[in-house]
Structure formats: structure tokens, C-alpha cells
N, C-alpha and C positions, 0 to 999 in steps of 0.2 A: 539565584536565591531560591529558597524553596517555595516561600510566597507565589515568584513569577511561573514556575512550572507546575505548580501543586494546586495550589488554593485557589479558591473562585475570585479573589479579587487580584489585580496584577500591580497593584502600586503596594511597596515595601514598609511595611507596617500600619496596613491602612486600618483605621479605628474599626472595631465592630460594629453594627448598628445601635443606633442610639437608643432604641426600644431594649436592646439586653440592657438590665442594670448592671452596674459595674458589679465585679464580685467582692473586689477591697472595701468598696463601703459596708459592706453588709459580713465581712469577716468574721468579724469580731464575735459575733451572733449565732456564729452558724458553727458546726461538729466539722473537724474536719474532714468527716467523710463527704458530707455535703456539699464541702467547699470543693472538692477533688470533683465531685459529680457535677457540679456547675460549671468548674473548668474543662471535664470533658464536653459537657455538650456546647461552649462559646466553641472549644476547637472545629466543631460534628460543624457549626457552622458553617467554618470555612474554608470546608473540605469539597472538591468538584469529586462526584462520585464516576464521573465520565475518568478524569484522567488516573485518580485511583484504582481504577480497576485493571490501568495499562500496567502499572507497578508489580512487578515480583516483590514477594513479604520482604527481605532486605530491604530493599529500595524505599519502597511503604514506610517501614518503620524507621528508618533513616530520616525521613522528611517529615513525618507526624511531629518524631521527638523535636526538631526545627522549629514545626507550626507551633506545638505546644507550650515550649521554651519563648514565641515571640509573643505567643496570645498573654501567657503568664506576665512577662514584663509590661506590657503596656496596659494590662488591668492592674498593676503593682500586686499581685499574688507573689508572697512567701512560699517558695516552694522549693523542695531540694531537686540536685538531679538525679537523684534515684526514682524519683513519685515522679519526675518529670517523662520519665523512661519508661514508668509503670503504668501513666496514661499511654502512651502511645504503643505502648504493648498488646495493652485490653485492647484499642481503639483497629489494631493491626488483624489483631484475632477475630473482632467483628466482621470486621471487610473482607477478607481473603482465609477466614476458618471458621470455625464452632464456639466462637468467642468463648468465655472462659473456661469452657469444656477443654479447651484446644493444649493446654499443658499435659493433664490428663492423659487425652489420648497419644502424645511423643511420649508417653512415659512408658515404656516398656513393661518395667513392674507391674504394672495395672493392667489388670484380664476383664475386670467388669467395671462397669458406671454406670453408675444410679443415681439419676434426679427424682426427687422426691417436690418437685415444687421450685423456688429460688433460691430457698435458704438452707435446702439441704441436700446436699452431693455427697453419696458414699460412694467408696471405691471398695473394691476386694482386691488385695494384695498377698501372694502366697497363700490362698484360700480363707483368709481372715477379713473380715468385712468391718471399715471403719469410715469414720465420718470426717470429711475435709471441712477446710476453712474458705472452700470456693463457692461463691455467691455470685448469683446473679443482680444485675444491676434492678429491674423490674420483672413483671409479669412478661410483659411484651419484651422485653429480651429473650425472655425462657423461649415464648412464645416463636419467635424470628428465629431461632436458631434451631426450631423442630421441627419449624415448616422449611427451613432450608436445606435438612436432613434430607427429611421426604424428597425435596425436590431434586434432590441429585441425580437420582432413579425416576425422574418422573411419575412423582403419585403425589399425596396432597393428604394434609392435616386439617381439619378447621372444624368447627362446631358442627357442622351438616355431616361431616365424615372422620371421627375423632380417633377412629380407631387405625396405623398403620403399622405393616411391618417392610425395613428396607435395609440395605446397606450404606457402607460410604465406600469411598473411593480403594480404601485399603485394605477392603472384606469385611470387614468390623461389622457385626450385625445390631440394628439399631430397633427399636419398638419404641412407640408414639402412643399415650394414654392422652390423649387433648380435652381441656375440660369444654362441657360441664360433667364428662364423668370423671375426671379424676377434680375433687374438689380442690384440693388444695394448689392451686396452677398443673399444668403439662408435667406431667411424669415420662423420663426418656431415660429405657432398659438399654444400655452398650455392650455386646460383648466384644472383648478385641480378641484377637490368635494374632500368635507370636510370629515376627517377621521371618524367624528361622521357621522350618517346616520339619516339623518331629518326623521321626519313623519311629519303631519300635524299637529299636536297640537305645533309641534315645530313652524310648518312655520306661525301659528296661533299667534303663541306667536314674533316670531320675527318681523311681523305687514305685513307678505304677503297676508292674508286675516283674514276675521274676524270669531272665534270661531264658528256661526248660518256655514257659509261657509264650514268652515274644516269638520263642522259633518255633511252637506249635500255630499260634495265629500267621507266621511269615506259610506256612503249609498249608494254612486252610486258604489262605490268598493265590499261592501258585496251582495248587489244585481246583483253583473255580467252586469251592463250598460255597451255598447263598449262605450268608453271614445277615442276622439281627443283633444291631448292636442298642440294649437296653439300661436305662439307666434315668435318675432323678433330672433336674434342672440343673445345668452348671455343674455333673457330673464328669465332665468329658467325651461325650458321645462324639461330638464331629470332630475332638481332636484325636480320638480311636478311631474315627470313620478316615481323615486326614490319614493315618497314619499305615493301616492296610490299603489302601487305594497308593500308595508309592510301589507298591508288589505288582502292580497291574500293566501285563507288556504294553507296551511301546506298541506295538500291533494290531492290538486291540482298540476298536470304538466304543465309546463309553459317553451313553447319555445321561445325564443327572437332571433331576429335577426338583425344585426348592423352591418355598415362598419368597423367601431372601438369598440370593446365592451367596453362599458363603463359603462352599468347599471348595478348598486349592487343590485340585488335581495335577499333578506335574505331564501329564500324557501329551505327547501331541493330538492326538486325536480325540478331542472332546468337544460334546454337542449339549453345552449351559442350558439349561431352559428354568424360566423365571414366570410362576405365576403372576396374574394381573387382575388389579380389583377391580369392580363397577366405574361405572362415568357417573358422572352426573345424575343422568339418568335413570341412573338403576341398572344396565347395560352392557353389555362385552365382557364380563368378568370370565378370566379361565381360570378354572380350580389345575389341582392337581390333577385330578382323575382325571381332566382332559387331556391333559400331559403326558399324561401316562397312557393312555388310548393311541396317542399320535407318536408315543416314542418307539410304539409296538411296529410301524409303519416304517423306523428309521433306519432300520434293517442294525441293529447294536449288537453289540458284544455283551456287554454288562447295561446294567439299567441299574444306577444309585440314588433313591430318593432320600435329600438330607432328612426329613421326617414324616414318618406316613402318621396319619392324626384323625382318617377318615373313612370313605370310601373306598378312597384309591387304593386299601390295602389288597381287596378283593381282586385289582389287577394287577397289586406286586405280586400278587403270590401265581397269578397264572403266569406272568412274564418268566417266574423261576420254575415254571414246571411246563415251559413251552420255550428251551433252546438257551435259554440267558443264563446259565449256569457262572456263579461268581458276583451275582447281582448282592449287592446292599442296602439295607437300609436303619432308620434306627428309629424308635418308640420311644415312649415315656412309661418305665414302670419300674418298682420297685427288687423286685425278683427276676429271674431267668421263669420260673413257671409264672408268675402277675405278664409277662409280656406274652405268653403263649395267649393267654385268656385276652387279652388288649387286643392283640391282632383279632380274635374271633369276635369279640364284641364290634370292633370294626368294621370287619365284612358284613355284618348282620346292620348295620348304620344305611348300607346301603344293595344287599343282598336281601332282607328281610323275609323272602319264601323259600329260602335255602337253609335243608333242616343242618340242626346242628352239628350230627356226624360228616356228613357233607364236606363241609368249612372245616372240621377238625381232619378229615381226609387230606384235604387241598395244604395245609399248617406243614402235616406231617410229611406230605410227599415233599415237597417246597423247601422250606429253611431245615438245613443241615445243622448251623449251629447259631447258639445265642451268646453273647459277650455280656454279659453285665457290671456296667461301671457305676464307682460310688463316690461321692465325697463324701469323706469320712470327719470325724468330729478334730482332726487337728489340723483340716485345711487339705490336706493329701487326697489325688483323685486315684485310686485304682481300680482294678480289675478287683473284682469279688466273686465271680463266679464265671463259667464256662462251662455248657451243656450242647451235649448232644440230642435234638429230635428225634428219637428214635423211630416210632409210629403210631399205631393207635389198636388199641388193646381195650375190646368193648368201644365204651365212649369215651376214654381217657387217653391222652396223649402222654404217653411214655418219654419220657427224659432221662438221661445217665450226665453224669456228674464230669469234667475231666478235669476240671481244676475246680478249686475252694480255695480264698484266702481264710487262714486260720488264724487269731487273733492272740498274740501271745504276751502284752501288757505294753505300757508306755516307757520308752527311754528316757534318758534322762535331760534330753533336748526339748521332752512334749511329743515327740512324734512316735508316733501308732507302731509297734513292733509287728511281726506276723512274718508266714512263710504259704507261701502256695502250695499245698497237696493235689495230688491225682491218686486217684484207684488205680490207672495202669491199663484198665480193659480195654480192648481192642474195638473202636470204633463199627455203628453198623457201616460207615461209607470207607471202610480201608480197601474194598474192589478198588474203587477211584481211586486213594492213594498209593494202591501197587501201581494203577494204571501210569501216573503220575512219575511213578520214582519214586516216591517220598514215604513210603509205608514204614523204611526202619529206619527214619529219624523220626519220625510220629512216636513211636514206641520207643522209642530210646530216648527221646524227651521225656515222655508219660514218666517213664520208669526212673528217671533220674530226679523226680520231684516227689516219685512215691514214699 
């Protein structure tokens, strides 16, 4: 029986304690949500968390729907067996998932989640952002299921340290607002990537740029261009960052470094590294820049920082103009030229007596090309721009253009029309791509988009 191997008591249908009030007398009185949340928690009682946790989800919810089904009968609760299925569901997702996030995140469709508190879960779906009917049961639910986030990764949420950023088991990248700064309860940012792992012929095909585009970035990946890939929040940066990093031999060693790891590199040869915050104390914390210091040491091939946001730009930029040629990384900015000015604002964060030509030297020598991705007003993430660094001209860092999306009105589905252009002119790095091979498919892309 389930009783005998499940629940904390071993005699088959043994009464709850007498101190719970029954829930049939007080029916009549109560909403029935209330009455569903009384009969969850009679179940919580006589649940052994020891042998629960032997259980695979199957098995789990197998025996809950059981206990639920017996606790119901013998407090004479009206219940159907679908609510009876629907407790032991929630109850299942608590124990062994992200309770009722946990539908959400099996849901494929869904790229982002967003708790705003208990009472309000939006998802983005196809780049459209809308509001679910998934509720948390209280505060302290919200709450246990953010510090369980955290804790998967080993880090910690709670009013002394409200601020996290971490993964889950799936790559899903998670962020932790714990109040008291976020007022309204725990606010928890999700972004999920798709179990499939794009390349570009994919993101070619799903109309985030055009075919001439995908095989000019497949070129700038086989020829080791350092690539900055720029773009808004929930643009698509690490899934353009995902998707040239599949170009990267098999032979190559490739260190990454990220506050959250998040990026699937397919390589065998890769060396994860995951910043780490303070103790307790105050204590131990490694930034990135320390990361980036020690990955110089690691003897690599490439050096991929999912986002440089600080310092540590000052030593992306010398790892790509000291042997790491093909290194990546990606920014927050609006434009291909707003990410040139980001990166140097950066370096002066913690460069500060390094004059300005300088840093604009170190820019120009460094990153070959910038990628700029957008999400656009009907949901759609694409490629909006593609520049080349040219060099520095006075105090100005010169840029040329090689693709432009051009905007040419809405179909009649809602979705964004346009077509990629190029000028055609011959890059300053085509030495490299003769060296390469690749110089008349370079141009013979350009010219096919022109």
C-alpha cells in the first residue's frame, strides 16, 4: 500500500492528528481554493521527506495521487479525480522540481520566465510576452523555490545576500531579486535555450539573417576573426554566440568564462570557468577579470567571455591582440558603433590612467568584427548590422558597414519584412582570408547581397 512504504505512519488509513480540524466540517465555508490548499497541506503531513526523496517523479506522483485519494476519503472531502491528480502534481513539482514554475520550464515554446512576486508569471513565447495563470501558493513558496535555484550551483539567496545570478541543471539561466529589494516578494528572471543547438544555417532558415550573411559569419569563424557580438537584453547574443562557436575545430582549446555558464559549446576541448560571489564574510569572491588573468596562463586557443560588463574588457582585448585570434565575446549596446564606445568606457572602469587613444588603439588592433543583434517589434531576433573595425583615424575609430538589415514594411502575418544589403568592399583583414582560403567566398557573398 502506499501508506506502508510512503507516508510517515505504517497502519493503513490511520486518522490524521486530532489537532488538524477536519476539513468536511468547515467546507461549506471555505472557497474552494482554500479547501484544495487545506487538503494539500493534511497530505504535506503525512508525507516522510526521507523516503520521498528515494522516489523518481513517476513513482512520487504515483503514490501522492494514493495518499491524496486516502487523506481525502477519510476527511469525507468532495473531490474529483482530476483536483485529486492536480494536488499530487503541484505536491510532486515541489519535492523533486521548481514547483509550479516546473510546467513552464518542460515547455519548449517558452524562451523566458518571469516572476514578478506569487501572483504574477509572465512567459515570452515567440518573442511576445504574456501573463500566465500560474500562481504560487505563498510568499515562502516563491521564496523555497529561489533559494533552491541558487542552491543547485552552490550559492545562496536571502535577505543578507538578495542579489544572485546562477543556472539550473539544463543551462537555463536564472537571476534572483530577494526581497527586501524587490518589494513585491522574490522576483526570478529564466532564460531557457532551446534543447536543439542552433547553427547558423538554422538561424539562416528561421529569418534571423540572410543565407550570403550566415556564410559570411561561418568565414569570419574559420578564419579566427575576434568577433563582438552586440546587442539589447533578450536579443539573442549567446544564441549568435552558441551558434558561431559550433565553427570552432575540434583541435582547438577553448576557455570560456561566465558569471552563469550558460554556453553549449559542442568541442571536446573546453575549459568552463564560472565566476564566484563573497561568503559570508565578505570574502573569496572571483570576478571575472580574475578569470580572465588565469585563463591567459591556460595556454588556449580561443578565450570566450559570455559577457564582458567591466574590467575584464581591458584584458579581452589584450588576450585578442596577444595569440588568441578567434576569441569572442558579447556586450550590451544598442548599435555596432554604442558597443565600440561600451568596450572603451569599460576599460577606463578599470584602466583609468590610460589615455583615451590608447584604449581606442588596443579596440582597433583587437576586434575585427562586431555582430549586432535586435529584437525587433514583432517578436523576431535578428542580425541588424555587421562592421568591420577598421582602425583609428585621429581619435576616431573607423568602421565600414558589410551588412545592413533594410526594413521594407510588415507582411501580412505581422512579421517584419526586410533584406540584408552589403556595399561589397573588400575587407581590411582579407590578407587573413586569402591566408585562410576563404577570400572569394567572402566576396562572393558580399556581392550577392549587394
Amino acid at each position: 500500500m502506499a501508506m506502508r512504504t510512503f507516508g510517515r505512519r505504517t497502519e493503513e488509513a490511520a486518522p490524521l492528528s486530532s489537532s488538524v480540524a477536519p476539513i468536511a466540517a468547515a467546507q461549506a465555508a471555505i472557497a474552494p481554493d482554500d479547501v484544495m490548499r487545506r487538503l494539500r497541506s493534511q497530505v504535506l503531513e503525512q508525507v516522510d521527506p526521507v523516503a520521498a526523496g528515494r522516489l523518481a517523479g513517476p513513482a512520487l506522483r504515483a503514490q501522492l495521487e494514493a495518499l491524496v485519494h486516502d487523506v481525502a476519503n477519510r476527511e469525507r472531502v468532495e473531490i474529483s479525480g482530476r483536483d485529486e491528480a492536480r494536488i499530487a502534481e503541484e505536491l510532486t513539482h515541489d519535492m523533486v522540481g521548481y514547483g509550479p514554475l516546473e510546467p513552464l520550464l518542460n515547455d519548449d515554446s517558452i524562451s523566458d520566465i518571469m516572476v514578478n512576486g506569487p501572483d504574477k508569471v509572465f512567459v515570452e513565447v515567440r518573442g511576445k510576452v504574456k501573463l500566465t495563470d500560474v500562481r504560487f501558493q505563498s510568499h515562502a513558496q516563491l521564496n523555497a523555490i529561489a533559494q533552491k535555484m541558487a542552491a543547485t550551483v552552490g550559492r545562496r539567496v536571502d535577505e543578507s545576500s538578495p542579489l544572485v545570478d546562477c543556472r539550473l541543471a539544463d543551462g537555463s539561466r536564472v537571476n534572483v531579486v530577494f526581497p527586501p529589494l524587490a518589494i513585491d516578494g522574490a522576483s526570478i528572471s529564466i532564460r531557457k535555450f532551446a534543447k536543439r543547438k542552433a547553427d547558423l544555417q538554422d538561424l539562416a532558415a528561421g529569418g534571423s539573417m540572410s543565407p550570403q550573411l550566415a556564410r559570411v559569419l561561418e568565414i569570419a569563424a574559420r578564419c579566427r576573426l575576434n568577433v563582438v557580438i552586440s546587442g539589447g537584453t533578450g536579443s539573442g547574443k549567446t544564441t549568435m554566440l552558441n551558434a558561431m562557436s559550433r565553427l570552432i575545430d575540434h583541435g582547438e582549446r577553448v576557455v570560456t568564462i561566465e558569471d552563469a555558464a550558460e554556453l553549449q559549446l559542442q568541442q571536446p576541448h573546453v575549459v568552463r570557468l564560472e565566476t564566484r560571489p563573497p561568503n559570508l564574510e565578505g570574502k573569496g569572491e572571483i570576478n571575472q577579470r580574475d578569470l580572465m588573468k588565469n585563463a591567459l596562463r591556460m595556454r588556449p586557443d580561443r578565450i570566450i567571455v559570455g559577457e564582458v560588463r567591466g574590467a575584464e574588457a581591458f584584458d579581452m582585448l589584450q588576450a585578442m591582440n596577444t595569440g588568441h585570434d578567434g576569441s569572442y565575446c558579447t556586450v550590451h549596446a544598442n548599435t555596432t558603433r554604442d558597443a565600440v564606445i561600451r568596450i572603451e568606457n569599460m576599460v577606463m572602469m578599470g584602466q583609468s590612467s590610460l589615455p583615451s587613444r590608447a584604449i581606442r588603439t588596443q579596440i582597433a588592433s583587437a576586434v575585427d568584427l562586431i555582430v549586432q543583434v535586435e529584437r525587433m517589434r514583432d517578436g523576431g531576433r535578428r542580425v541588424s548590422q555587421v562592421s568591420e573595425v577598421c582602425g583609428l583615424e585621429g581619435e576616431v575609430i573607423t568602421m565600414n558597414e558589410i551588412f545592413t538589415f533594410e526594413y521594407e514594411g510588415d507582411g501580412p502575418d505581422g512579421r517584419i519584412r526586410g533584406r540584408w544589403t552589403s556595399p561589397a568592399t573588400r575587407p581590411g583583414f582579407i590578407d587573413r582570408l586569402e591566408y585562410f582560403g576563404f577570400a572569394d567566398a567572402w566576396m562572393r557573398s558580399v556581392r550577392e547581397a549587394a
